[in-house]
C-alpha positions in Angstrom: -3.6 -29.7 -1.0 -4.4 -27.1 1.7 -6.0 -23.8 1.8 -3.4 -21.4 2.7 -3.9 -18.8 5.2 -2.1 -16.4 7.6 -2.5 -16.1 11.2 -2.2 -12.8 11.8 -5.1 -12.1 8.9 -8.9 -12.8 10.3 -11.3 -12.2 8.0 -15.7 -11.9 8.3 -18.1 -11.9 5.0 -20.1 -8.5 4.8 -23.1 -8.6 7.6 -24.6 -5.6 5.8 -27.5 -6.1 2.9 -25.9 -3.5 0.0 -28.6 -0.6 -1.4 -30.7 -0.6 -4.5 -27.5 1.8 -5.2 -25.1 -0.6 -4.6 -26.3 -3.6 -6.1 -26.6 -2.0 -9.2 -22.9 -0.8 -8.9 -22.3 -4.6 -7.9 -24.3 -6.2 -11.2 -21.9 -3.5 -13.6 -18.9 -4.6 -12.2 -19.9 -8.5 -12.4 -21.1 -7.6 -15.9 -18.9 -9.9 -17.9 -20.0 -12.8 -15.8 -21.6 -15.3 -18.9 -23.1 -17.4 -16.3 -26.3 -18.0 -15.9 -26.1 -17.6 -11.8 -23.6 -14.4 -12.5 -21.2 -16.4 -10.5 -18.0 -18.0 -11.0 -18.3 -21.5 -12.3 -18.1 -24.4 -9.6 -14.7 -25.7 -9.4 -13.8 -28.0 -12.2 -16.1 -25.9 -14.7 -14.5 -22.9 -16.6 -16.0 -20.3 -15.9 -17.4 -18.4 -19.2 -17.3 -14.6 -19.4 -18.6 -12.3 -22.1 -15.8 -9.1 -22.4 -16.6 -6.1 -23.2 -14.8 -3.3 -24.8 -12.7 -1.8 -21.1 -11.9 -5.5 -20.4 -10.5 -6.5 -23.7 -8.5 -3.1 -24.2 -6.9 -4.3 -20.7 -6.4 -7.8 -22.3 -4.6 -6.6 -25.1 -2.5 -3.7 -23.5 -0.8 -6.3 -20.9 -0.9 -9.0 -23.9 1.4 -7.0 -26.2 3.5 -5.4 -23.1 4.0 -8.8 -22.4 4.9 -10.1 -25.8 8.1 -8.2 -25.7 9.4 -10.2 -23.3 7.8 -13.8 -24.1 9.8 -17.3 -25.9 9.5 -16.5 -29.7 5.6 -18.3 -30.9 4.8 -19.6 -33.9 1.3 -17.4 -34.3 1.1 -14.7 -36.7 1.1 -11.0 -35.0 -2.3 -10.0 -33.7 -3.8 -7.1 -34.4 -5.0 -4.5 -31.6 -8.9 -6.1 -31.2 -7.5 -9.4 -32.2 -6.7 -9.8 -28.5 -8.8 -12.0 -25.5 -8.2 -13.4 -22.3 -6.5 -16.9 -23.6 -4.3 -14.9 -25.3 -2.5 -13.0 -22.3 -2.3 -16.0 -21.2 -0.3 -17.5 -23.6 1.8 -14.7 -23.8 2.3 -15.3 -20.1 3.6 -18.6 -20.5 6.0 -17.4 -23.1 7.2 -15.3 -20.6 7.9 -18.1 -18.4 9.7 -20.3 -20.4 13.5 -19.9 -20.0 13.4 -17.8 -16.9 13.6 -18.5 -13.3 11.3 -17.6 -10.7 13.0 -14.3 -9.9 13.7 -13.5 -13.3 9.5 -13.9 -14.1 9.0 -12.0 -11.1 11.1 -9.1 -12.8 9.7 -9.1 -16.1 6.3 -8.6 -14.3 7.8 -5.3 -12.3 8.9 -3.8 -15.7 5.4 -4.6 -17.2 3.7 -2.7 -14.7 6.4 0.6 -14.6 5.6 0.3 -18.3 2.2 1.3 -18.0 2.9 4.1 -15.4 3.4 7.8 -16.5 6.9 8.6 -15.2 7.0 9.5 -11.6 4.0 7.3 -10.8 5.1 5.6 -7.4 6.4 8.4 -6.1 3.5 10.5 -6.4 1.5 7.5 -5.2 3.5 7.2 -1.9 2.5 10.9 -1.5 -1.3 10.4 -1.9 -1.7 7.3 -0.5 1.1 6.8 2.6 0.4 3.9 4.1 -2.8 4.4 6.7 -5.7 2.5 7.0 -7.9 4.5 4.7 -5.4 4.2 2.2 -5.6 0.9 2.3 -9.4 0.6 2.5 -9.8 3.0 -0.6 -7.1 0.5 -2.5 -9.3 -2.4 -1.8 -12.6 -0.4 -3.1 -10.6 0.5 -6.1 -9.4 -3.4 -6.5 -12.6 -4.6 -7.1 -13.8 -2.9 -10.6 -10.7 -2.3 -11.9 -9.0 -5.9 -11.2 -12.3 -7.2 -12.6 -11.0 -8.0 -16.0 -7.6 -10.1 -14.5 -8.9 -12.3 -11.9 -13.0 -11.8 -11.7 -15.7 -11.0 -9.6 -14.6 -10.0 -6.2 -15.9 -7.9 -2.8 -14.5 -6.2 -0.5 -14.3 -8.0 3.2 -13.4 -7.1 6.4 -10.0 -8.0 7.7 -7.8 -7.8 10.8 -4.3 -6.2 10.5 -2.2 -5.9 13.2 -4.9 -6.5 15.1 -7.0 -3.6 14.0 -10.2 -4.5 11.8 -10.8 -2.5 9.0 -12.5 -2.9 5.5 -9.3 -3.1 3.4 -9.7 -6.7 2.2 -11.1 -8.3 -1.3 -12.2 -11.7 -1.6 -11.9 -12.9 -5.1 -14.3 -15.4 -5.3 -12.6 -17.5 -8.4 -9.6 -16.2 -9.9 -9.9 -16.1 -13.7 -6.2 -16.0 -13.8 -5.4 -19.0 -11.8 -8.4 -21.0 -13.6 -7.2 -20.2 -16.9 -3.9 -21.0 -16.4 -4.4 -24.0 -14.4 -0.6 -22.8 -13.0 0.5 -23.1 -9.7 3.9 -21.2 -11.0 2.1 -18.3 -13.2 -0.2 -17.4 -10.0 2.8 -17.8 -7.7 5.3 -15.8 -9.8 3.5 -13.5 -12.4 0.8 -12.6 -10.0 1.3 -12.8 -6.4 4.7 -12.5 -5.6 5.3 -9.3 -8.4 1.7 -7.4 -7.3 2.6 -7.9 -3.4 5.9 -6.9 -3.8 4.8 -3.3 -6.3 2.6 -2.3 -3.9 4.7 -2.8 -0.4 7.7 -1.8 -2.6 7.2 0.4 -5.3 4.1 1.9 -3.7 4.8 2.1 -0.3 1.1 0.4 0.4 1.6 -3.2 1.9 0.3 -5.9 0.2 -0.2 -9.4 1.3 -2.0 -12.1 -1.5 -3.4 -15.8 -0.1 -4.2 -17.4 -3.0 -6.5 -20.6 -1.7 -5.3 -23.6 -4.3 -8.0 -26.1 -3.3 -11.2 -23.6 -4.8 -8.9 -20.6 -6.9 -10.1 -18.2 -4.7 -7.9 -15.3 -3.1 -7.7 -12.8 -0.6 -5.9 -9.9 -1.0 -4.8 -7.4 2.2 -4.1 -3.6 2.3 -2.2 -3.1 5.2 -0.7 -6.5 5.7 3.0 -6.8 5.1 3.3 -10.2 3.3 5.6 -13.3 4.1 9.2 -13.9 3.1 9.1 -16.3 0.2 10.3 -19.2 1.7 7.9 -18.4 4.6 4.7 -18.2 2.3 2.4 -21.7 2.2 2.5 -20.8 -1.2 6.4 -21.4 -2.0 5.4 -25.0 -1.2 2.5 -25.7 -2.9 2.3 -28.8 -5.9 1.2 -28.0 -9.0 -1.9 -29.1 -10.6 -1.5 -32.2 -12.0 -4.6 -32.7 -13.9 -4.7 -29.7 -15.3 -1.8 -28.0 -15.9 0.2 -28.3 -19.2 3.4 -27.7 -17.4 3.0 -30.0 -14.2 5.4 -32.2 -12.1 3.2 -34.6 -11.0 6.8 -36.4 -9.1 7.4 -33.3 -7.5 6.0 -32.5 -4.1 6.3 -28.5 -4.8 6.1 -26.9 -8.1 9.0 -26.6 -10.3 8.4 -22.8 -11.7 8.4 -22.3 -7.7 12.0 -23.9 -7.2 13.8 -22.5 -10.4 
């Protein structure tokens, strides 16, 4: 498997050494982090987080949004704290099963206008039109409150359109993509539906390069993503020794052809 990337996107760690300030911002935002190193777990090793209150109440809101839309399960009804992160997703998978890719995609979009007051994007084009500091303050917002959905991640410096500017964040190891161990739930229920609310619904683009061979990602403000069938990810295989839904005979995922 390869790393995917895009040409046009350049990006360069941070050269700067962050403040007493902001490296106690930094060790609140990694707080869930269980490991001892406060790190992601090396690949092959789950990484182990310890949840607190904001992240679980994000759990469970998505969870039960997503519920309403999932394959019929045989568990009894949670209650509201009865919720973690295996549970959304499960209820993710539900969601996958009988659908095609397009169809996933959708179910996503009306997840995330569910949890908008009314008149959201539209007020959102208005504040944030689509300049580079809008899409420098997006990334800053991206990493504490995308914390609880994919992990600990920083913002980076990027090129777009051959401009550099701070709108970047490198997730280190996506929790989403490691707990699923799906090729198909990142592609669809993730990347494809967040890209496409933000440059769509938002007016902000988006542009996601998940990296399949360590489950890290990079997402760019600013950067109008890919067609689909132009995307490195459209043709990536599925993880055969750890996913529960894999293809190991097919040379691109399944949940990525349907």
């Amino acid at each position: 498997m390869v790393a995917l990337g895009l040409q046009a996107t350049h990006f360069t760690a941070p050269q700067q050494l962050p403040t007493p300030k902001q490296r106690s911002f930094s060790n609140y935002i990694r707080c869930g982090i269980a490991e001892a190193s406060g790190e992601p777990a090396p690949l092959g090793q789950k990484t182990k987080y310890n949840d607190g209150f904001f992240e679980k109440t994000f759990m469970t809101l998505f969870a039960r949004k997503m519920e309403r839309f999932g394959a019929a399960g045989t568990e009894a009804k949670k209650g509201w704290f009865d919720y973690d992160y295996d549970s959304f997703v499960e209820a993710s998978k539900r969601v996958m099963q009988g659908r095609s890719r397009l169809q996933q995609q959708q179910v996503v979009r009306e997840v995330l206008l569910s949890m908008l007051p009314p008149g959201a994007p539209a007020q959102f084009r208005k504040l944030f039109p689509p300049t580079r500091w809008a899409a420098e303050f997006n990334a800053a917002l991206t990493v504490p409150f995308f914390h609880w959905l994919v992990g600990p991640s920083e913002v980076v410096e990027v090129e777009v359109n051959g401009v550099k500017q701070k709108s970047g964040v490198h997730i280190k190891k996506c929790r989403y993509l490691e707990n699923s161990g799906c090729v198909g739930m990142c592609v669809n229920m993730c990347k494809i539906p967040t890209q496409d609310f933000f440059t769509n619904e938002f007016g902000l683009p988006l542009t996601m390069i998940p990296n399949f061979e360590d489950m890290s990602c990079e997402m760019v403000y600013g950067q109008v993503p890919p067609p689909f069938e132009e995307d490195p990810a459209s043709k990536q295989p599925c993880f055969a020794e750890i996913c529960s839904m894999a293809n190991p005979s097919s040379s691109v995922c399944p949940k990525l052809q349907a």
